[in-house]
C-alpha positions, 0 to 999 in steps of 0.5 A, spaced: 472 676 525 468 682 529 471 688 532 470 695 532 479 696 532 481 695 525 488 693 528 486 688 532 482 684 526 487 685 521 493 682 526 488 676 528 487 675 520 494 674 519 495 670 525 489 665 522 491 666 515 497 662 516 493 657 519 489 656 512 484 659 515 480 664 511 477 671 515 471 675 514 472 682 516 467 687 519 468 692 523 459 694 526 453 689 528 449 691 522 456 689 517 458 682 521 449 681 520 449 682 512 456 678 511 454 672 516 449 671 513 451 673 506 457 668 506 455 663 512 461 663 516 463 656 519 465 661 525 464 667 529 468 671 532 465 676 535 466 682 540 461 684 545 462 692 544 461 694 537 458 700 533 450 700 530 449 693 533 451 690 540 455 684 540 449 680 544 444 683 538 448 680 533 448 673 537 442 673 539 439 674 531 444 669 528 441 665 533 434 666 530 437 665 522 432 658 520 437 656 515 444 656 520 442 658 527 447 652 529 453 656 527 459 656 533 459 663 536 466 665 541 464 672 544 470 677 547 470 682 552 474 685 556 475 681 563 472 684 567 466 685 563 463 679 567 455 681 566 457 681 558 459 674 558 454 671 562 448 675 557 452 672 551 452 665 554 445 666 555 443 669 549 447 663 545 454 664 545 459 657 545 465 660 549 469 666 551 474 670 550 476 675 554 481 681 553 487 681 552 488 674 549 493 670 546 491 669 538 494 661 539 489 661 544 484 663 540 485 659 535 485 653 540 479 654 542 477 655 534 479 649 532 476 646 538 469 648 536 470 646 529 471 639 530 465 639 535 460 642 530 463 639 524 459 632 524 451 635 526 453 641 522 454 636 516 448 632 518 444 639 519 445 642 512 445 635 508 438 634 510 436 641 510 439 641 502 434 635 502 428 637 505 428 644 499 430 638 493 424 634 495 418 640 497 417 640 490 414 633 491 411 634 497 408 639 495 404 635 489 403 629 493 399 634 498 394 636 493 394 629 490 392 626 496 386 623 498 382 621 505 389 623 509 387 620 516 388 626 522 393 625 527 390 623 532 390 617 528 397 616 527 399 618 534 395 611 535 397 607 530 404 609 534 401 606 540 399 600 537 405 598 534 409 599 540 404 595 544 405 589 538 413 590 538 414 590 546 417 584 549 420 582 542 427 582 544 430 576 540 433 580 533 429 576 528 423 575 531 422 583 531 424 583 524 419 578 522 414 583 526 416 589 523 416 586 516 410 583 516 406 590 520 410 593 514 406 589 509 400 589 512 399 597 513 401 600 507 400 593 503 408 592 501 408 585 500 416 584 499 420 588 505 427 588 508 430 591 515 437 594 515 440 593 522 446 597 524 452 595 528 457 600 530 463 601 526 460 596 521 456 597 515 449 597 515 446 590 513 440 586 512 437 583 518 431 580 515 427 580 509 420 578 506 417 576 499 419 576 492 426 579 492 433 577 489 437 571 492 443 576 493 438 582 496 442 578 503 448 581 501 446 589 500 450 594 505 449 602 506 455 605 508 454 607 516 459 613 514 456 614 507 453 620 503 446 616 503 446 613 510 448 621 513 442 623 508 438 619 511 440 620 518 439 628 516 432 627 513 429 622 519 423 621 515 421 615 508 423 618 501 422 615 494 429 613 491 427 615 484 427 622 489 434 621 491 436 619 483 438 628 482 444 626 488 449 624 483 454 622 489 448 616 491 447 614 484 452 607 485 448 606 492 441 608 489 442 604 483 443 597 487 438 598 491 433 600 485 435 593 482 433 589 488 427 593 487 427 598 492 422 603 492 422 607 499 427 608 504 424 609 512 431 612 515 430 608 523 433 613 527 435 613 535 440 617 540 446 615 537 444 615 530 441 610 524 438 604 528 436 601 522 433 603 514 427 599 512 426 599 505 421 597 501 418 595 494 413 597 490 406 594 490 403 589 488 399 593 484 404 597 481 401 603 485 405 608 488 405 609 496 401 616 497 403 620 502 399 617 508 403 611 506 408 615 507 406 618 514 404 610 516 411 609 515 415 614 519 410 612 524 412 604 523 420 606 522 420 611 529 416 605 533 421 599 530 427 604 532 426 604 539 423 596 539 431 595 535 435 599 541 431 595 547 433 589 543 440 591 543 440 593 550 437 586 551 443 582 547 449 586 550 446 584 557 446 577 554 453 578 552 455 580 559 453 573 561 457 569 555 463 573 558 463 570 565 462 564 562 467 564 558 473 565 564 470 559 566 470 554 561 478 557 559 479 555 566 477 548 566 482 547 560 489 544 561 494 548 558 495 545 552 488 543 552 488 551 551 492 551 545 488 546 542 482 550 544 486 557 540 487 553 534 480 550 533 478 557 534 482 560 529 481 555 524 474 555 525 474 561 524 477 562 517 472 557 514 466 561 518 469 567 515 467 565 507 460 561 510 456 565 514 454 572 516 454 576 521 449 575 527 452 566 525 459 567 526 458 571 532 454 565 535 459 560 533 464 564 537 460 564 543 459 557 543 466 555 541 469 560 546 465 556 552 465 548 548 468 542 551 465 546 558 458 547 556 458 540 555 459 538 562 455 538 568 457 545 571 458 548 565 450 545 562 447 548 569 451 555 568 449 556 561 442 554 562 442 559 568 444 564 564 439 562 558 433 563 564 436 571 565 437 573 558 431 577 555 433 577 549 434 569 547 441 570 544 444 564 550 438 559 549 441 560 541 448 559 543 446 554 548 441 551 543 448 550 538 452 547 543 447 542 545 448 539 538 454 536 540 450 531 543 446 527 539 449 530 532 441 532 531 441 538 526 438 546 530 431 546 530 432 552 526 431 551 518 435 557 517 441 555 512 445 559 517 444 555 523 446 548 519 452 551 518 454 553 524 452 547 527 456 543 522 463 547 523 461 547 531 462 539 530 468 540 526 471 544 531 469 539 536 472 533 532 479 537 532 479 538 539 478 530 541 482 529 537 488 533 539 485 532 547 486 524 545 494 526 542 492 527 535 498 531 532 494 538 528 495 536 520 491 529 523 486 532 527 484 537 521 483 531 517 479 529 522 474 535 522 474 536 515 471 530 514 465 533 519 464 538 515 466 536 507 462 542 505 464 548 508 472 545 510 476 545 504 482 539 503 487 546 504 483 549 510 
């Protein structure tokens, strides 16, 4: 709190402190300076005519602070101090207050910013901490470094890779590009590409060479400290570099045991898109820092390949939603209730047997059989597989297609055989229950279509 009138400080600071809000007080410019930038307040308050310093000088030097130039400012004034205000907000003050005002209005507007700038500042200061802990490091590699390619290079390899990743908008054959660009620019023969999806955590997408069988099975937390750290940094980082941040050690220890030595933050608008991580070399040597430059180039050119792939697959979903009120309609209703029922007990099997992307695929296909199977539904769902970019309807189609002849997918994905069979366990179940099968009868059916994945109890 910033004011030259000691009452009204000290009537504001009683008013936040019984908010649990602890104050700092200063009385001039040069004060509110030396304590802001001593304590690093979470947030100034800051009155416009102040001794020594004005108001808008304190702004604007806070402003230039390299270690916190994001800290909320809410300058006051008198009202009809109209130049003032519109010099503090240009000088780059969050908000405004003008005299008088009411403390809980003052406080509503506090906590405002504070919820708004709690996030990025966290991300901010988190990757700022990192940057100070790794410049040591930096620094060496620096001198170490020998025949480092100029930037002109790297701006075009940037060009090259989004020219290679253009057009790839089918989730695993991008993957199984970025991967094998990976291995071949910084000669990392074993690989993996973490995609995030929103409110879930990060998981393996893909991955290529010698790693463990439960490498598959790794997630990042989308929340956690080192998905945050990352976010934070936005460049690669050797893990044995992450080992002095004691809340990371359990994530970094797993990823260290499946042979990770490097991390590739994979950073879009909304956040992470993805973490690439990489093993060592064949030959045992460390990735030297224009490895490193490669990489970040390669991890900023496969962020932006992943968001056009994520924009091809929510149109593609879009189209499976029209659909989908098609195929509901074609059902009786209690062709309607059997269809719930398959669901779900397909479901629960799919739950324990597949991954992600294969349960979504599974849903899709349950949601639109036995529809897609007939005419009007075959010639929709081909419609539909013809405008979508990304291959996710031609997937789903290709699924239900092995309804007909029982044939396997063309896929030799474990995953895809899978799904197949539990589909034609589903579709089982609901012959069987069209035909007037009571449920327990129809479920012995369908588990005999799938004895593998389908449990006597299920």
């Amino acid at each position: 709190m910033v004011d030259d009138d000691r009452r009204v400080v000290e009537l504001l600071a009683i008013a936040l402190g019984a908010y649990g809000f602890r104050v700092l007080q200063a009385s001039d410019g040069e004060e509110a300076l030396r304590v802001a930038l001593r304590e690093r307040p979470d947030l100034v308050v800051l009155d416009v005519r102040l001794p020594r310093k004005s108001g808008l000088e304190v702004c604007e030097r806070l402003r230039q602070d390299p270690d916190d130039p994001h800290v909320p400012i809410i300058m006051v004034s008198a009202a009809v101090e109209t130049e003032s205000r519109l010099q503090g907000l240009a000088r780059g003050a969050d908000d405004y207050v003008a005299k008088p005002f009411s403390p809980k209005e003052l406080i509503a507007r506090i906590r405002n910013l504070l919820a708004r700038s709690a996030e990025s500042r966290d991300a901010r200061r988190r990757g700022l901490l990192a940057e100070r802990e790794l410049q040591g490091a930096r620094d060496e590699a620096k001198r170490s470094q020998e025949g480092l390619k100029d930037e002109q290079h790297l701006r075009d390899l940037g060009r090259i890779l989004t020219w290679s990743f253009e057009g790839l908008l089918d989730d695993e054959r991008l993957a199984a590009r970025i991967l094998l660009e990976t291995g071949s620019r910084i000669g990392a023969e074993a690989c993996a590409l973490f995609r995030a999806t929103p409110g879930e955590p990060l998981t393996v997408l893909a991955s290529r060479g010698e790693l463990p069988a439960w490498t598959s099975e790794l997630q990042i937390a989308a929340g956690g400290e080192l998905a945050l750290l990352l976010r934070g940094l936005g460049r690669p980082v050797r893990l044995r570099e992450l080992e002095r941040f004691r809340d990371l050690s359990e994530e970094i220890a797993t990823l260290a045991s499946a042979g990770f030595t490097v991390l590739a933050p994979l950073r879009g608008p909304e956040g992470l898109e993805g973490v690439l991580a990489t093993a060592e070399r064949p030959d045992g040597r460390d990735l030297k820092r224009h490895d490193l430059e490669v990489l970040a180039v390669l991890a900023e050119a496969s962020a932006l390949a992943l968001q056009h792939a994520a924009q091809a697959r929510a149109q593609a979903e879009c189209l499976l939603e029209t659909l989908a009120p098609m195929a509901h309609r074609a059902l009786s209703r209690a062709q309607r209730v059997a269809s719930a029922e398959a669901a779900a007990w397909c479901g629960h099997a799919a739950a324990e047997a597949l991954d992600r992307r294969s349960r979504s695929l599974l849903a899709r296909a349950l949601a639109l059989t036995p529809w897609a199977r007939s005419g009007e539904g075959r010639r929709a769902l081909e419609v539909a597989a013809e405008r979508d970019l990304s291959g996710w309807c031609r997937e789903v189609q290709r699924l239900i297609s092995t309804l007909e002849d029982g044939a396997p997918p063309s896929s030799d994905r474990v995953q895809s055989h899978r799904a197949a069979a539990l589909l034609r366990a589903a579709a089982l179940y609901l012959e069987a229950r069209f035909d007037g099968l009571d449920p327990t009868a129809a479920a012995a059916l369908a588990r005999a279509g799938a004895p593998d994945l389908l449990d006597a109890s299920g």
